[in-house]
C-alpha positions in Angstrom: -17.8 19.6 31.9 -16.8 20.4 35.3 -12.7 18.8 34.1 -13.1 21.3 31.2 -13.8 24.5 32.9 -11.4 23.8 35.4 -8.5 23.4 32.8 -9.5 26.3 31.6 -9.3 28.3 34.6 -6.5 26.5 35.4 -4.4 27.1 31.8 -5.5 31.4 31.6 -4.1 31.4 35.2 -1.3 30.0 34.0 -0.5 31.6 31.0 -1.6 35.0 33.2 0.9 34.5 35.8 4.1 33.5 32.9 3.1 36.6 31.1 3.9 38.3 33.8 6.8 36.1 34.9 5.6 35.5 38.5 6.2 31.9 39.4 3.3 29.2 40.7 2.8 27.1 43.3 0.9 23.8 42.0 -0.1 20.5 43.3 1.2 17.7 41.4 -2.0 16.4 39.6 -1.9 20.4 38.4 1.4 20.2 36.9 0.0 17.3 35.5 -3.3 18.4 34.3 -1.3 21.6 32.5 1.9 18.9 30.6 -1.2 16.7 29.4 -3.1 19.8 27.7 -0.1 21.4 26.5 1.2 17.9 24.8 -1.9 17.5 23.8 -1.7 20.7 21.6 1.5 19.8 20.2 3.6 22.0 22.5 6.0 19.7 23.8 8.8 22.1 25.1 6.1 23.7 27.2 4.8 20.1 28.7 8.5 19.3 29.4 9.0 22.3 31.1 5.7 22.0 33.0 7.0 18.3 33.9 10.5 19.5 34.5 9.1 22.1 37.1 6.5 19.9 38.8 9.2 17.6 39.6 11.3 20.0 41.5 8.5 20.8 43.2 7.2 17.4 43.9 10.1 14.9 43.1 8.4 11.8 44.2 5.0 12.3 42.0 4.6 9.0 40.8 1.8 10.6 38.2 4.5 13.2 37.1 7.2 10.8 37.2 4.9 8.5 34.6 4.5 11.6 32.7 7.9 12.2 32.3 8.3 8.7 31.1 5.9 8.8 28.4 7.9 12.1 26.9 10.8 9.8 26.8 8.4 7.2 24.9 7.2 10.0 22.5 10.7 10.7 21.9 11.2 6.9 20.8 14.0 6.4 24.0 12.7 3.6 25.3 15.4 2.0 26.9 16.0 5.7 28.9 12.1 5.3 29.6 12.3 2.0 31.0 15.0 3.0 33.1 13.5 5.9 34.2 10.0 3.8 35.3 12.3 1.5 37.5 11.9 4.6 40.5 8.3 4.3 40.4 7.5 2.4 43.3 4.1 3.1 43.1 1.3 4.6 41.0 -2.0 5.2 41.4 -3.2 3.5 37.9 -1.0 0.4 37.7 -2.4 -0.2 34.2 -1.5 2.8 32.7 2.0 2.4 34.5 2.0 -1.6 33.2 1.1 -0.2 29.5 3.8 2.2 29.2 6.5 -0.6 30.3 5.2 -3.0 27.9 5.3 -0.2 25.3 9.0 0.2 25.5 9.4 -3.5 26.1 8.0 -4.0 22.8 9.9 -1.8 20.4 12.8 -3.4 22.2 11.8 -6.5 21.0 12.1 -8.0 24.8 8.7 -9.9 23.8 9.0 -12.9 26.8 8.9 -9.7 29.0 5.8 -8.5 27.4 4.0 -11.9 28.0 4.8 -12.0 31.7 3.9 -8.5 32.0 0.3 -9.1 30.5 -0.3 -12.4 32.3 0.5 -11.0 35.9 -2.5 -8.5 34.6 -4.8 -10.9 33.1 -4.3 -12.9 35.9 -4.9 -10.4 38.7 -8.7 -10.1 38.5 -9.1 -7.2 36.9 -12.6 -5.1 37.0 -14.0 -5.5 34.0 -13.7 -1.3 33.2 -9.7 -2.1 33.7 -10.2 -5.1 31.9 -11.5 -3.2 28.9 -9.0 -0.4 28.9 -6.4 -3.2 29.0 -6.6 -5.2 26.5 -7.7 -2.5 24.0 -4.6 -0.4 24.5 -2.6 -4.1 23.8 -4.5 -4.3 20.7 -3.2 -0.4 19.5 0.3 -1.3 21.3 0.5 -4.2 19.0 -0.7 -2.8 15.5 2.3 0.0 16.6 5.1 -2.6 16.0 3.3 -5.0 13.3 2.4 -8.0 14.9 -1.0 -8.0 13.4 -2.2 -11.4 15.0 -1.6 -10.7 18.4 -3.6 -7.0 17.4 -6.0 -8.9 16.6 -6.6 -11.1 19.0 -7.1 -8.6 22.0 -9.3 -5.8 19.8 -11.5 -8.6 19.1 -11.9 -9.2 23.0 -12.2 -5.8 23.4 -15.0 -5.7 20.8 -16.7 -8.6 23.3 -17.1 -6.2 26.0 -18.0 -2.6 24.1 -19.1 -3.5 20.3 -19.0 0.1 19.0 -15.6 1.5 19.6 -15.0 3.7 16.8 -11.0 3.5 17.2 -11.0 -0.8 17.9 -13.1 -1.1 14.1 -10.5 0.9 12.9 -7.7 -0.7 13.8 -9.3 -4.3 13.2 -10.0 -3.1 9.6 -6.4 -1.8 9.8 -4.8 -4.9 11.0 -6.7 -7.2 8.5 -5.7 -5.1 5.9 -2.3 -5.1 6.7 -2.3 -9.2 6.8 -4.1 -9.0 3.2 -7.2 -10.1 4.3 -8.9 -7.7 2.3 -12.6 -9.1 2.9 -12.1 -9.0 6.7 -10.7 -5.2 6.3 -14.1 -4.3 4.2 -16.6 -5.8 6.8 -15.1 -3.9 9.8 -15.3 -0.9 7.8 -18.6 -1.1 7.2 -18.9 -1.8 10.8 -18.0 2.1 11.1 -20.2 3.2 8.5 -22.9 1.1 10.4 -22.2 3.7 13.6 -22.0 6.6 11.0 -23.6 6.4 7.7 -21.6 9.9 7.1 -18.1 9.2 7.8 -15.9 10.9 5.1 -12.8 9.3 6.6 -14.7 5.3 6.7 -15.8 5.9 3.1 -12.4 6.6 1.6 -10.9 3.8 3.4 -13.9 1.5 2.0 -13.1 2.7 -1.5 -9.1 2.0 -0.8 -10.0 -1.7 0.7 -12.3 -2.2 -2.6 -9.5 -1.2 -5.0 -7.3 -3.4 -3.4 -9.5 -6.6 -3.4 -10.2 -5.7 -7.1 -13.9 -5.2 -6.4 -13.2 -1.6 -8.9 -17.3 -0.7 -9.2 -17.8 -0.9 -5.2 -14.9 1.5 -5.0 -15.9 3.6 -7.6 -19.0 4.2 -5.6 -17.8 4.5 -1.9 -15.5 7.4 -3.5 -18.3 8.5 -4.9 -20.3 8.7 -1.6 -17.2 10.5 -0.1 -16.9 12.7 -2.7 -20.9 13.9 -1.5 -20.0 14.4 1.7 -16.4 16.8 0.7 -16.5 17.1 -3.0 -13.5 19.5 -3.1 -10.9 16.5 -2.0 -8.5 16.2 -4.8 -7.3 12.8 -3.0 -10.4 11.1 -3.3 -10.9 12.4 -7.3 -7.6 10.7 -7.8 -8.3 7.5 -6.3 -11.8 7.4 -8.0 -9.9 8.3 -11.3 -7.7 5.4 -10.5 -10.7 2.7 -10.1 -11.6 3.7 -13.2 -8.9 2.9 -15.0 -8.3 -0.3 -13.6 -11.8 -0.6 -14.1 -11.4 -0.4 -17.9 -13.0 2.7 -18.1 -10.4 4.8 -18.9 -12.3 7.8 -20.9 -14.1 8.8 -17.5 -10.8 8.1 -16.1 -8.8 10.7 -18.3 -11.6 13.2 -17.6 -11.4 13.0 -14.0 -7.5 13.0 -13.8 -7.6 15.9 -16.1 -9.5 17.5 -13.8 -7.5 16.9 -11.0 -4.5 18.5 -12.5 -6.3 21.4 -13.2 -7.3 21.4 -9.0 -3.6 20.4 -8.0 -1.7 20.9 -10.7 2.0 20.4 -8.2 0.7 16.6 -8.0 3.3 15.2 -10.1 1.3 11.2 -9.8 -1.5 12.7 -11.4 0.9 13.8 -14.5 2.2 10.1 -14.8 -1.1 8.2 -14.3 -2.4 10.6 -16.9 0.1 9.5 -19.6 -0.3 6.0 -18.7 -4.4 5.7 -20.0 -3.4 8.2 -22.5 -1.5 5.2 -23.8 -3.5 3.2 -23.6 -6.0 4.8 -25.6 -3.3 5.7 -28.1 -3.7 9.3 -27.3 0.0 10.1 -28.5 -0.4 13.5 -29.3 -2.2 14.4 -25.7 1.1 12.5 -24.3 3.1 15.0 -25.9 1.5 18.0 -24.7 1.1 16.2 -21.2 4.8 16.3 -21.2 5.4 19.7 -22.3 3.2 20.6 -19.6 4.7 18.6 -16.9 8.5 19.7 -18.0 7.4 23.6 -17.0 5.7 22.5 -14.1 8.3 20.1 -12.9 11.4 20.5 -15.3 12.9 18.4 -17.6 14.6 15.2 -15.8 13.2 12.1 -17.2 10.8 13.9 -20.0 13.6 12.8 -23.0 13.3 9.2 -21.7 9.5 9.2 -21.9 9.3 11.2 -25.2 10.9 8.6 -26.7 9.1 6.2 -25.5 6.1 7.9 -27.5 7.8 7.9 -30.2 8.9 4.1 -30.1 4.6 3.4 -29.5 4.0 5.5 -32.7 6.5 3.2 -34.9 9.4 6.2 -35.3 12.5 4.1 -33.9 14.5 6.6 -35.5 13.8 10.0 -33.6 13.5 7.2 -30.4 17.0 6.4 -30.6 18.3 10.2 -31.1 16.6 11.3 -28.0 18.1 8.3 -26.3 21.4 9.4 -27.5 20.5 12.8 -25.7 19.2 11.6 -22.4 21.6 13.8 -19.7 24.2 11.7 -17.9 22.4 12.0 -14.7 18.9 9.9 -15.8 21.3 6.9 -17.3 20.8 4.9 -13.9 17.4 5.1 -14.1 14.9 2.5 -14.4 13.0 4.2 -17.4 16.0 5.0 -18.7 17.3 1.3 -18.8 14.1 -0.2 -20.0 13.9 2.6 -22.6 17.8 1.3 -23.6 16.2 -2.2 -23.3 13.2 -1.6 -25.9 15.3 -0.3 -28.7 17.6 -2.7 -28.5 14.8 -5.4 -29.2 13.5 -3.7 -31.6 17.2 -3.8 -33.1 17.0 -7.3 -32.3 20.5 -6.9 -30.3 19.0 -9.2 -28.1 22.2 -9.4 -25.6 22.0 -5.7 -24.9 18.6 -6.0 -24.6 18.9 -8.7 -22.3 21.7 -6.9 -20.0 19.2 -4.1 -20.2 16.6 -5.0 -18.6 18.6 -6.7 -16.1 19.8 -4.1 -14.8 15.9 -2.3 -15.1 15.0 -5.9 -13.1 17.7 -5.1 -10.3 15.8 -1.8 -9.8 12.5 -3.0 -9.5 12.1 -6.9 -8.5 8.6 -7.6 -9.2 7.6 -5.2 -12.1 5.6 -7.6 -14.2 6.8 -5.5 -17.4 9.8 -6.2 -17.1 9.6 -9.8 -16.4 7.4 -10.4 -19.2 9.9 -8.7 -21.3 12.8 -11.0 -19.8 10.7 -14.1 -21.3 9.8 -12.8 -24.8 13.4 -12.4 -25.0 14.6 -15.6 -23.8 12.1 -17.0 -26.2 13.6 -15.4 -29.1 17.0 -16.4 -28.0 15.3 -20.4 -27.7 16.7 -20.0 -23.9 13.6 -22.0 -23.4 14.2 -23.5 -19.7 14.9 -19.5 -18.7 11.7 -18.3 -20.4 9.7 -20.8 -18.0 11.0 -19.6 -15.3 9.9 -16.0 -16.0 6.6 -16.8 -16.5 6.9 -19.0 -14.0 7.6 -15.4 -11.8 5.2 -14.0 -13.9 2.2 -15.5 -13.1 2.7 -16.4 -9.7 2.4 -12.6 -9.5 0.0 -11.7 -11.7 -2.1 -15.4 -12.6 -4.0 -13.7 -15.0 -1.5 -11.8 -16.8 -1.9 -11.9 -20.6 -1.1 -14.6 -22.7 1.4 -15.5 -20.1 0.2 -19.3 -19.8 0.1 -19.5 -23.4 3.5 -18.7 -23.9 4.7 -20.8 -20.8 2.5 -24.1 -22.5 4.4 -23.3 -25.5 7.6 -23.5 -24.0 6.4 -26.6 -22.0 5.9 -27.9 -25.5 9.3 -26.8 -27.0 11.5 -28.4 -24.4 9.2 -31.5 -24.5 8.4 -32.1 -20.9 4.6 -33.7 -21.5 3.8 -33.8 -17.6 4.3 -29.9 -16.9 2.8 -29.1 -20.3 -0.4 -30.7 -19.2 0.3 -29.3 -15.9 -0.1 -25.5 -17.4 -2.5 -26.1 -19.7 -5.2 -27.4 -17.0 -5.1 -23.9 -15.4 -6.5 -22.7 -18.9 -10.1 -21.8 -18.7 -13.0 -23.2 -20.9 -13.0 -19.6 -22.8 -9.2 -19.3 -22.7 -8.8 -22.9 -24.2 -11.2 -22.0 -26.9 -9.4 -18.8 -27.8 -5.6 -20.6 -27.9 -7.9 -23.3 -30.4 -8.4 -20.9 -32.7 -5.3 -19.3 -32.7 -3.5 -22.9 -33.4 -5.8 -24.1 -35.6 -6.3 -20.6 -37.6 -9.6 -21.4 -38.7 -12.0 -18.9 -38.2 -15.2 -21.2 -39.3 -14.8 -23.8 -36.4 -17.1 -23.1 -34.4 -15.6 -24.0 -30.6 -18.7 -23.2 -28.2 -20.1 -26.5 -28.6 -17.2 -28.0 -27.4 -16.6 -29.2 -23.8 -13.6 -29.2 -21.9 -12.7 -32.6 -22.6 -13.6 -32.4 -26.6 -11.1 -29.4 -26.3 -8.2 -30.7 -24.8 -8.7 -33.7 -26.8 -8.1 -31.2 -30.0 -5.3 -29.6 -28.0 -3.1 -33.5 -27.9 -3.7 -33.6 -31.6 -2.4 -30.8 -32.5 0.5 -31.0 -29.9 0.9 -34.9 -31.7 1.2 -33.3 -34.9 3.7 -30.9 -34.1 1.5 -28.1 -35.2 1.0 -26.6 -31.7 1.6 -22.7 -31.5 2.4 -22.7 -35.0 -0.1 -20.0 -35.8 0.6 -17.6 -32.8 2.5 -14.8 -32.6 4.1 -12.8 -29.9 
């Protein structure tokens, strides 16, 4: 309390005395005291000037001098930072001097430096308050420039000594999540939650982690728990309207993204994830008026493109391909605007066009499964069978349960004859997914497949592959 009032004191006498442009006399640590508040309110040209005059004053200030460092660090000029650290000779906390070294030593990538820097620390028989402050500030130093293990590795340590550190939970959950390890993220985070049951901040990232591990109804209701704590936050709506959806329940999804257009209506996302359950609930009219209302809000680039894709969904290929023909010359290197060229195409069975289309769509975006599965249903049509595979190949390594994607990949297994890799995709078929590609080959509605085990099934399967009957009765 005592450190408060006296910055206080110390920042109206200061201000006083520049109001009135007579100059002061400070000690060093008061120069310093005065940068530290003033960066810490964002004012960094009054810091730096603080700094600049404290070291005219006091030129061999090793606090100052470290100071004036760390601007250069803020600034991201390391190399001047380290340079500028090589005429401190002394300071009075080595660690904090050590930390800002291996900071810039860091984003330089001079990592053998680093080590030896931390060892001679580590090895010097630190108190175990130093210790502490140490290591922890490695742990943030390293999330800084990704290298998530070594993060890791000294938060953990830190947790050994103090369990509760609000900001070490943070950045574990952080670290883990960047690394994927989803399940690790989550339990940190509820660490946090642990300390405070009332954390809006903890609760939102819980929902985020969720939604990313696919767990949608534990999202759902951290959002929801957020959402008691600040029920205005648009952000949170959104995401909550987004587990929904990918929860499969896109009704409550639509009303909540609804509302949240109607609360932020300048969110242009919440326009596009909109139209993407409207169609999937077939809402084609709603998609129309969606897009009228995002052309006024936003204008019109883009809204021909997905007009006609509306149109193509409703079966009316025709006025499709004349509002292709009018898409403006500045949307024609688009993605949308090469998969829309792509779908019509197909459906004009011009399968080279569509081919080069969606191509180019592909070069765009790498790993949209839409396109990828689009690539293989038209490689099967052109019996480019060896191609296909290797689409779905892509396919389901990114997405394993991507539909009917190992169906059509067994099929082509089948076509090109290669028994081994044919059995090889069909083992990753479930018990329920076997039973529903049975009934599709065999087309008859009055077997009855429950009874069936695995082997009975598979059994069934070789038959029908024997008797070249396989896939006969589905369609794509």
């Amino acid at each position: 309390m005592d450190d408060e009032i006296n910055i206080t004191a110390l920042v109206e006498k200061y201000e006083q005395m520049r109001f009135i442009g007579k100059q002061m006399y400070l000690d060093a640590d008061e120069f310093a005291l005065l940068a530290d508040y003033y960066h810490s309110m964002d004012d960094e040209e009054e810091s730096l000037l603080l700094l600049d005059e404290g070291l005219k004053m006091h030129p061999g200030s090793p606090e100052l001098m470290l100071l004036r460092a760390k601007t250069l660090v803020f600034s991201e000029q390391y190399t001047e930072a380290l340079d500028y650290l090589k005429y401190i000779t002394s300071a009075e906390d080595e660690i904090d001097l050590a930390l800002v070294k291996i900071e810039c030593l860091l984003h330089l990538q001079r990592n053998e430096e680093v080590d030896e820097l931390i060892n001679q620390l580590l090895n010097s028989e630190l108190a175990i308050d130093d210790l502490y402050e140490f290591i922890t500030e490695l742990g943030f130093l390293f999330n800084d420039v990704d290298l998530f293990d070594r993060a890791i590795s000294f938060l953990q340590e830190s947790l050994k000594i103090e369990d509760d550190n609000a900001d070490v939970l943070t950045d574990l959950a952080y670290a883990y999540e960047m690394k994927g390890d989803f399940e690790e993220a989550i339990l940190y985070n509820n660490l946090l939650l642990d300390a405070n049951p009332y954390s809006f901040e903890a609760w939102v990232n819980i929902g985020k982690l969720y939604s990313m591990n696919e767990q949608y109804d534990k999202a759902i209701d951290a959002f929801d728990f957020a959402l008691t704590i600040n029920d205005k936050d648009v952000s949170v709506r959104k995401l909550k309207a987004l587990a929904l959806y990918l929860n499969e329940n896109v009704a409550e999804s639509i009303r909540l993204f609804e509302e949240c257009i109607s609360q932020a209506p300048n969110d242009e996302s919440l326009y596009d994830s909109l139209f993407e359950a409207y169609e999937v609930m077939g809402e084609y009219d709603r998609m129309m008026k969606l897009l009228d209302k995002k052309e006024a809000q936003f204008g019109p680039a883009g809204i021909l493109i997905k007009r006609a894709f509306v149109y193509i969904y409703q079966g009316d290929t025709d006025m499709a391909h004349r509002l292709f023909e009018e898409v403006p010359e500045e949307d024609h290197a688009s993605l949308d605007y090469f998969m829309l060229e792509g779908e019509l195409a197909f459906n004009d069975n011009d399968l080279v066009r569509a081919e080069a289309a969606y191509m180019k769509a592909a070069l765009i975006s790498e790993e949209n499964e839409d396109i990828i599965d689009r690539l293989a249903n038209i490689s099967i049509a052109q019996e480019k069978y060896e191609q296909a595979a290797g689409y779905l190949d892509q396919l389901l390594n990114l997405s394993p349960d991507y539909p009917t994607a190992k169906s059509r990949l067994a099929f082509i297994r089948f076509e090109i004859g290669s028994k081994e890799p044919f059995n090889e995709i069909i083992e990753q078929f479930s018990e329920d997914e076997l039973r529903t590609l049975l009934q599709q080959i065999l087309g008859n509605k009055h077997t009855d497949f429950t009874r069936f085990t695995r082997e009975d099934m598979l059994s069934r399967l070789n038959e029908a592959r024997e008797n070249r009957v396989l896939f006969k009765n589905i369609k794509y």
